[in-house]
C-alpha positions in Angstrom: 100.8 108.8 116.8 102.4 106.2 114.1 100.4 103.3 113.1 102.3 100.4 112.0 100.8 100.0 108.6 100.1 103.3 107.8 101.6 103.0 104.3 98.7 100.6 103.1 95.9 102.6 104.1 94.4 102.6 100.9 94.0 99.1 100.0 91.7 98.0 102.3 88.2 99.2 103.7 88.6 102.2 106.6 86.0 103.4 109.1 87.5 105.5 111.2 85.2 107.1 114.4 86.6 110.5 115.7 85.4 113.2 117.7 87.2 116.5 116.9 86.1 119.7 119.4 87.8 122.9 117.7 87.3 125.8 119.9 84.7 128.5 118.7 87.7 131.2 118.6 90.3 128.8 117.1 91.5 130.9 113.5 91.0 130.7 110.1 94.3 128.7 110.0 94.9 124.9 109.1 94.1 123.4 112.3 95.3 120.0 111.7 95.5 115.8 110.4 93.0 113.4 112.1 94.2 110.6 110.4 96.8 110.2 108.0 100.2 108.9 106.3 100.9 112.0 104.3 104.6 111.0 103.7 104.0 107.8 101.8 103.8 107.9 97.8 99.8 107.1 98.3 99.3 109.0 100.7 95.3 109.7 102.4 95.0 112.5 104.9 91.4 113.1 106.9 91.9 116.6 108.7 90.2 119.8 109.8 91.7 122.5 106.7 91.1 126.5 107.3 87.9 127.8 108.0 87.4 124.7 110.5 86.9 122.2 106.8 86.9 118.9 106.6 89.2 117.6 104.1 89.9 114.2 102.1 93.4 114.7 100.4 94.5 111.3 98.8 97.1 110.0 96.6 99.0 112.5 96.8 96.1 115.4 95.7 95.0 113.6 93.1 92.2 113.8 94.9 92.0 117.6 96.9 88.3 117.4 98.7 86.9 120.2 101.1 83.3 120.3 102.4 81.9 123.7 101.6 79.6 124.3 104.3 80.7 122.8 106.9 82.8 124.5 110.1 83.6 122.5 112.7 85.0 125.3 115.5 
């Protein structure tokens, strides 16, 4: 889905409410964005990295964050 004002994510205040269900058996892989404008020049990505991460990737991986102990398949 495109939201209409993706490009200025970043200069405002975001909550965002999600529930993600990753199968139990899904791989190792990248599974996917939540949320995110990744093609803009300041670009912010939420999304489920490998080993079922969480991820913050903003501006453009300026910032590059994973949690560590968190799965989420």
């Amino acid at each position: 889905m495109l939201l209409p004002e993706t490009k200025n994510l970043h200069f405002n205040s975001l909550t965002v409410c999600a529930v993600i269900k990753v199968p139990k058996n899904t791989s190792a892989d990248r599974v996917g964005i939540i949320l995110g404008n990744y093609s803009a020049s300041q670009c912010i990505n939420f999304e489920v990295h490998t080993k079922g991460r969480l991820r913050v990737f903003w501006h453009a991986g300026q910032t590059d964050f994973y949690t560590k102990t968190v799965d989420v398949r």
